[in-house]
N, C-alpha and C positions, 0 to 999 in steps of 0.2 A: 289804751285799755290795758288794765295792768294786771300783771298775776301775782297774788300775792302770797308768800308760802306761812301755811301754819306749821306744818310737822315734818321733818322728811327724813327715812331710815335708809341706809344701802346694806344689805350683805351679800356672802357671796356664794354663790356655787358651785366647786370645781370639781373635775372628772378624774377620779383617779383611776377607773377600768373599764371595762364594759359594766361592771356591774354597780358600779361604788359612784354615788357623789356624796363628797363631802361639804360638810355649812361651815363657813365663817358669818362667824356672828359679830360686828359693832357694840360696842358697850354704853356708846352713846346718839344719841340722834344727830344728824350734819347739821352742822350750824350753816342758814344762810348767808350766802356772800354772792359777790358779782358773779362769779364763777359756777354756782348752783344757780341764781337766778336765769343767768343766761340758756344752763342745762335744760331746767324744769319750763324756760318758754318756748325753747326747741321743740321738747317733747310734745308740750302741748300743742304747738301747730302743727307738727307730721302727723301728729293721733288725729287731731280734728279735721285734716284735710283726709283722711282714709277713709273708705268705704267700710262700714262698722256693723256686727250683725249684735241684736240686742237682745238682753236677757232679765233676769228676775232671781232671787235667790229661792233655791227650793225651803221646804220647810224645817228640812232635818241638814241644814247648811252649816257645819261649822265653822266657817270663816263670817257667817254673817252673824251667829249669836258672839264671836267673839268681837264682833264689831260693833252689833250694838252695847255690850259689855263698856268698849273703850268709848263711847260714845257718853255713856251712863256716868263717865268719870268711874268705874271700878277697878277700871286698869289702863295703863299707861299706852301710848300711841307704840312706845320703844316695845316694850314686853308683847306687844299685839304683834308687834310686825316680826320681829323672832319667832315665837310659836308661830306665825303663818309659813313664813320661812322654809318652816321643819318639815310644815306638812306641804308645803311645796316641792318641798327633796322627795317626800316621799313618792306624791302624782308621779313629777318626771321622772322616775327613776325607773318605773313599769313600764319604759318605751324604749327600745334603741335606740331610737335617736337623742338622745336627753345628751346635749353638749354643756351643761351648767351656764354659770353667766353672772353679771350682778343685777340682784335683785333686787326691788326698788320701789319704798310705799310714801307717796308722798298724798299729805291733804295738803289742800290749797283748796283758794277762791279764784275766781275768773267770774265777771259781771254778778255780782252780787249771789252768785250759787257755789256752793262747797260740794267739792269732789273728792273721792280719792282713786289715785291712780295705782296702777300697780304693773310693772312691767320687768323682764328679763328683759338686759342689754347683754349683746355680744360687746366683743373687744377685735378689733383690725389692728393690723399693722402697716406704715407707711413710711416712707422715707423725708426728710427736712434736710434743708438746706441752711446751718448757724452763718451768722454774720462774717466769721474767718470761711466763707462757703465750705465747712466741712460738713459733709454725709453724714447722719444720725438715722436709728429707727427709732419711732414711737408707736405709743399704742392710743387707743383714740374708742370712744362707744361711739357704738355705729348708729345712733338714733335714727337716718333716714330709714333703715330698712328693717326697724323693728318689728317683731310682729308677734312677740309672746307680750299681749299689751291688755290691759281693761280699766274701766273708768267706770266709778258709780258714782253716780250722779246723789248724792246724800241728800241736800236739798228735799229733792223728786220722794226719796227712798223712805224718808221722816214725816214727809207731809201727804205723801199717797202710796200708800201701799200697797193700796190693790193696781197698781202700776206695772205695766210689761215692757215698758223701754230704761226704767231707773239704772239698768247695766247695761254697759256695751262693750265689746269687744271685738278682736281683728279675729278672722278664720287663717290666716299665717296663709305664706307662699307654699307650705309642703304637704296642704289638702289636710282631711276633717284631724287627724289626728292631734295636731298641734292645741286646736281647740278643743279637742275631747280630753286630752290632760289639763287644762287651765278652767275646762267647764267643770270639773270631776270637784277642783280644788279649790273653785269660787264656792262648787254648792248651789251652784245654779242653771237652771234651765233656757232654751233661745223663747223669746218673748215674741213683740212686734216682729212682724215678718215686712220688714221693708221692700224684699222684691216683688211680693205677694202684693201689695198695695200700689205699687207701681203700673204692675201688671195688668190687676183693677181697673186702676184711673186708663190707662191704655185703650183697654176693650169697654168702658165707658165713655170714651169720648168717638169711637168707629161706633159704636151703637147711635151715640146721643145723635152722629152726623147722619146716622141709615136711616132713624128715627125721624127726623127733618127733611130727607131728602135730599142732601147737600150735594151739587153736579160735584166731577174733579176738585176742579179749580176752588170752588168751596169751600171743600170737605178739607183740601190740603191748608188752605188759610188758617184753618179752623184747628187742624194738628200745629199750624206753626206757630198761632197765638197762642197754645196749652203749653208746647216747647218751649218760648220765649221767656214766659210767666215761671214755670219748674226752671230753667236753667240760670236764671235770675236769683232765683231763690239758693240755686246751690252754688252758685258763686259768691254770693254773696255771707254761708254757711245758714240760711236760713232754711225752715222745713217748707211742707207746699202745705198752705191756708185752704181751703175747700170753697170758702167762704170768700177771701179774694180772689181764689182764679175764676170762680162762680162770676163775680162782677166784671172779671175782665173780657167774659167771653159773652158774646151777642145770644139772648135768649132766643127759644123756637117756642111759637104759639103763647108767650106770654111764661112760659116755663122756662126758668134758669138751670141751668146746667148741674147742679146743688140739687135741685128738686127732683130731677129726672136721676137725679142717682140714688136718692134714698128711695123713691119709690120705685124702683128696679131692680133693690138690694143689692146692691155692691157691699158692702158693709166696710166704706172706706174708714180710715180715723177721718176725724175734723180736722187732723194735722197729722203730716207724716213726714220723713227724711225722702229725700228724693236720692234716686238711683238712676247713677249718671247711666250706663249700658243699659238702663231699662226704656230710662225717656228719649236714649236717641234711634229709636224706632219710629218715634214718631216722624222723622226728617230722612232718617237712611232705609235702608237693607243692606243686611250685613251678612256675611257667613263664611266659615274658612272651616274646610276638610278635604281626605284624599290630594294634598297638594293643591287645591284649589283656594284664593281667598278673591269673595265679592266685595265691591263695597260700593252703593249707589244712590245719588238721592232720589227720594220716593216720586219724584215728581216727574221722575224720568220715566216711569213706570206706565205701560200705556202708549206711549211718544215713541221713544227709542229703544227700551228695553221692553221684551213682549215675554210672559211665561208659557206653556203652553202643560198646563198640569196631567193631563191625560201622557205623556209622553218624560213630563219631568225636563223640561227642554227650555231654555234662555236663549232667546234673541238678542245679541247686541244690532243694533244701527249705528254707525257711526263708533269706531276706536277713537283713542283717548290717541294724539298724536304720539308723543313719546314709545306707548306700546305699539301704535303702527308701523311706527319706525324699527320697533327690534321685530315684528314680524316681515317685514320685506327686507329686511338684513339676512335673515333666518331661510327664508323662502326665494332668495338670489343666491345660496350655497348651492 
């Protein structure tokens, strides 16, 4: 599966104070070579393996009438990606934290759908070892841990418009702000709500099982076959079908699992991105606060592990050997 690049700009964005970033601007577009291809399929596998929240250009967007502009043929991919640039300086510069970076608008194709991507990379420093084993530093973009990153989906963007997932984006390691600067300068709004759906499917499927009456042992097949089918799905980068996990799960009273959700109003999509921390609820319990972290499968639930909600109170039965070990190390002092 191959990527193939149509257009691709770099400039750049350097910090000269607290208050200053300065643009360098390219005069011309990167020419493809092995050396960019290899870059722009990097990129494109850490984006596409990330958990992505998604959006929609607002109306009054001007990153997106200057897009469909370049789209129109009225203006160049090169002249687009400079003025974006500019006004990119501008966003981050109303944030302290705005460390600049190279900035980066590439179109490309990946299975027959045209994107464009847009991303600030950092720069690391590391040490190498040349052939006479002398010590060197280099600098290197730090692709695996980018996260000033977006992708629209042009395809999607052209042919539906009235679309709420045609953009997608990272929320960054350093909480909302990171995306509240790149939201400001996309010009766009969060669309699908993929936890929200998740969430849905979640308390649709503990419904659909209380609805049927499903003992334990059941009920729990019943979350494992809905986990098996989503997490298939997202390993595989595909979204979750409604319509085949509907088939793959065993109807109650002649009603398929599809039916009992629309008339329930869940208001799921007919397709959706699955969310790995959302779906593993259906196999775990999870929780970490106060120095405390749980983490159990569900099925121990009942067996070995007992809640007791009026008191707020966990029962273990039986430690996990290892921890029993450092508690009778601990309690022989």
């Amino acid at each position: 599966m191959s990527l193939d690049i149509e257009q691709i700009a770099l400039h750049q964005l350097n910090k000269r104070d607290e208050q200053t970033l300065d643009v360098v601007l390219r005069d011309t577009l990167l020419t493809p070579n092995a050396a960019v291809d290899e870059m722009m399929a990097e990129l494109h596998r850490v984006y596409s393996a990330k958990s992505k929240a998604y959006g929609l250009f607002n109306e009054d967007s001007e990153l997106s009438a200057a897009l469909r502009s370049c789209r129109k043929g009225d203006d160049d991919f090169l002249s687009f990606s400079r003025a974006a640039t500019g006004r990119l300086r501008d966003e981050l510069a109303k944030y302290p934290f705005a460390e600049g970076g190279v900035v980066l608008f590439c179109h490309y194709r990946f299975l027959a759908v045209e994107y464009l991507l847009v991303a600030v990379l950092n720069s690391r420093s590391s040490m190498r070892v040349n052939e006479q084993l002398d010590v060197s530093s280099i600098h290197y973009l730090d692709i695996n841990h980018a996260d000033i990153v977006a992708r629209i989906d042009l395809t999607e963007w052209e042919t539906n418009p009235e679309s709420s997932r045609y953009l997608t984006f990272l929320k960054g390691r350093v909480g909302r702000k990171v995306s509240d600067f790149f939201m400001d300068f996309l010009g766009a709004s969060e669309g699908l709500d993929t936890k929200a759906q998740n969430r849905g499917l979640l308390q649709a499927v503990d419904d659909f099982c209380t609805e049927a009456q499903l003992d334990k042992n059941e009920r729990q097949n019943y979350r494992q076959q809905v986990y098996t089918y989503c997490n298939e799905q997202l390993q595989a980068g595909e979204e979750i079908a409604l319509d085949d996990l509907s088939e793959e799960l065993p109807p109650w009273n002649d009603k398929k699992f599809k039916e009992f959700t629309q008339e329930q109003g869940y208001q799921l999509e007919e397709t959706f991105p699955a969310d790995r921390s959302t779906l593993r609820q259906l196999t775990k319990f999870a929780g970490s606060g106060g120095g405390l972290s749980i983490n159990f499968d569900a099925m121990l639930m009942g067996e070995r592990i007992f809640w007791d909600p009026a008191t707020d109170t966990l029962t273990i039965k039986g430690t996990p050997p290892n921890l029993r070990d450092q508690l009778q190390r601990k309690a022989g002092k």
